[in-house]
N, C-alpha and C positions, 0 to 999 in steps of 0.2 A: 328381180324376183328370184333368180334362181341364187345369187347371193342370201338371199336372205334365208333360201331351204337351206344354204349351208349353214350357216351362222346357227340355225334351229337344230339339226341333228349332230353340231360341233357342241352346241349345250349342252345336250341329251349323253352324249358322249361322255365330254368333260364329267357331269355330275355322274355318270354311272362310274368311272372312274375311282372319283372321291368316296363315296357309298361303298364299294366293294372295297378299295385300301379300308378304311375306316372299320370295316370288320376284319379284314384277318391281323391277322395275331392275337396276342395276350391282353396288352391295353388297349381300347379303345378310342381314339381322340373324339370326343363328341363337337369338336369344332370342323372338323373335316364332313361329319360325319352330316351334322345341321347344313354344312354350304353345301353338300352333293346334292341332296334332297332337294334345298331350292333352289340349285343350277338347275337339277334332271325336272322339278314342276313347272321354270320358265317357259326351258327347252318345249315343252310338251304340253304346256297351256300355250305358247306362239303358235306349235302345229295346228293345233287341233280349233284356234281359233278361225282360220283358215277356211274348215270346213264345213259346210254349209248346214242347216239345222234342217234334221228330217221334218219336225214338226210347222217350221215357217214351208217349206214344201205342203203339208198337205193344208196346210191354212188356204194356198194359194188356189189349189186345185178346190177349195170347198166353196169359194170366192165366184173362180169362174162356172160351178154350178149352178150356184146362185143365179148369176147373170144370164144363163141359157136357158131358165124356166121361166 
């Protein structure tokens, strides 16, 4: 597990990287510029999957109301 938070904030990393080179200077590479963006949304759609849905919470809590009336 705790590889795997590495591997997720080495993404996030890596892509913000690529995104910030890819603006500075004069020309632009929009190749670099495309694969940071979808290193840095991997990175950050693996986190965030992670994280549990407020809304499946209050589902559960509406559930067990139910059952105690």
């Amino acid at each position: 597990m705790k590889n795997q938070q590495r591997i997720n904030y080495f993404l996030i990393l890596v892509g913000s990287i690529l995104v910030i080179y890819a603006q500075t200077g004069d020309e632009k590479p929009l190749a670099f510029l495309i694969t940071g963006i979808v290193i840095l949304m991997f990175g950050v759609y693996r986190i965030s999957s992670k994280i549990p849905s407020k809304f499946d919470k209050d589902v559960e809590e509406v559930k067990h109301e139910n059952h105690d009336v």
